[in-house]
N, C-alpha and C positions, 0 to 999 in steps of 0.2 A: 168424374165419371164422363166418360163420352157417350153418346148418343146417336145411331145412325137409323138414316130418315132414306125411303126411297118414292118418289111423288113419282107423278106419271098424269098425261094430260094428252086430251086430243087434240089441243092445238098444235099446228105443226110451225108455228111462225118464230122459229127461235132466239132471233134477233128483238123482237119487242118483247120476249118472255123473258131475257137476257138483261133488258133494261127493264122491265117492271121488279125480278127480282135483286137487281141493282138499288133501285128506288128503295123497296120495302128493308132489303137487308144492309142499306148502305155500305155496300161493297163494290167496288167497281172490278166488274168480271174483264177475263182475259181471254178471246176470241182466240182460236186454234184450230188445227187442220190436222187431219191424219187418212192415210191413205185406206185404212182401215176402218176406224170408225165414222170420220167424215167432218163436216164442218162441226164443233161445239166449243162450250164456253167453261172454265176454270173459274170457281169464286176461291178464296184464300185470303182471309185475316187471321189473330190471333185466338179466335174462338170458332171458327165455320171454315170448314173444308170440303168444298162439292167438286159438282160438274152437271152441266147442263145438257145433255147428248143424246140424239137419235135413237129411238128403239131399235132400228135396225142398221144395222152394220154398212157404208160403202160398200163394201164389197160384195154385196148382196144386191145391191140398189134394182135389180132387173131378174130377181129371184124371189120365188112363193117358199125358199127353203126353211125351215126352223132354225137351223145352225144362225142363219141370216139374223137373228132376233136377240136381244136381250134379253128378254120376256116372252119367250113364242105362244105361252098362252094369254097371252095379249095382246095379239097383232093390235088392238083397236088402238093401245097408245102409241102415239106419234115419238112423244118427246118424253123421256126421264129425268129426273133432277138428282141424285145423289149423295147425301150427304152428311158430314160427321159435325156436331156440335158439344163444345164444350162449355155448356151455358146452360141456362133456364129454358129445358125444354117445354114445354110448355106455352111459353112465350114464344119462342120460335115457331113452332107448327101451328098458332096462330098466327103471325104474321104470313108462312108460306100462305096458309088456305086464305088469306086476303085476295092472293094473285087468283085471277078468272081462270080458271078450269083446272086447277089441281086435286090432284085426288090420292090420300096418302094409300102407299100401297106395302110398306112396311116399314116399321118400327122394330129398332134392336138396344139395347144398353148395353154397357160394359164398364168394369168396374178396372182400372188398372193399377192398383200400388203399387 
């Protein structure tokens, strides 16, 4: 069964959010650029699949637009976390809510045989 988790947080600092959920998930994230979305991080081992990325799109950076947002009725989060686990839920979304300022903002399951 996989598991997909969406957090969200006011901090905006995403280079020590990047290592703290490094730390807690022992995964060592993968820094990335796109002209679209903007600067964020990749985590990937064999049970956890995210991404660490900006609520609001680059290409928006200088825009109050909606389209601009991931979440537009939440301009307040800064940063998203995104991701799929195939493990001990449970155990996971406590260790995320360890990290300072996360705030889970949806929970989904899925059964695949």
């Amino acid at each position: 069964m996989t598991t997909y988790y969406l957090y969200g947080t006011q901090r905006s600092d995403i280079e020590n959010l990047a290592a703290e959920f490094a730390d807690a998930l022992k995964i060592e994230p993968e820094a990335r650029e796109s002209s679209y979305i903007g600067f964020y991080y990749e985590f990937d081992s064999d049970h956890i699949r995210g991404s660490l990325k900006p609520n609001k799109y680059a290409d928006f950076a200088d825009e109050e637009d909606d389209d601009g947002y991931h979440l537009p009725d939440r301009k307040d989060i800064s940063l998203l976390f995104q991701v799929a686990i195939d493990m001990e839920a449970e155990e996971f979304d406590g260790t995320v809510r360890k990290v300072t300022g996360m705030e889970l903002l949806k929970k989904t399951s899925a059964n695949y045989d």
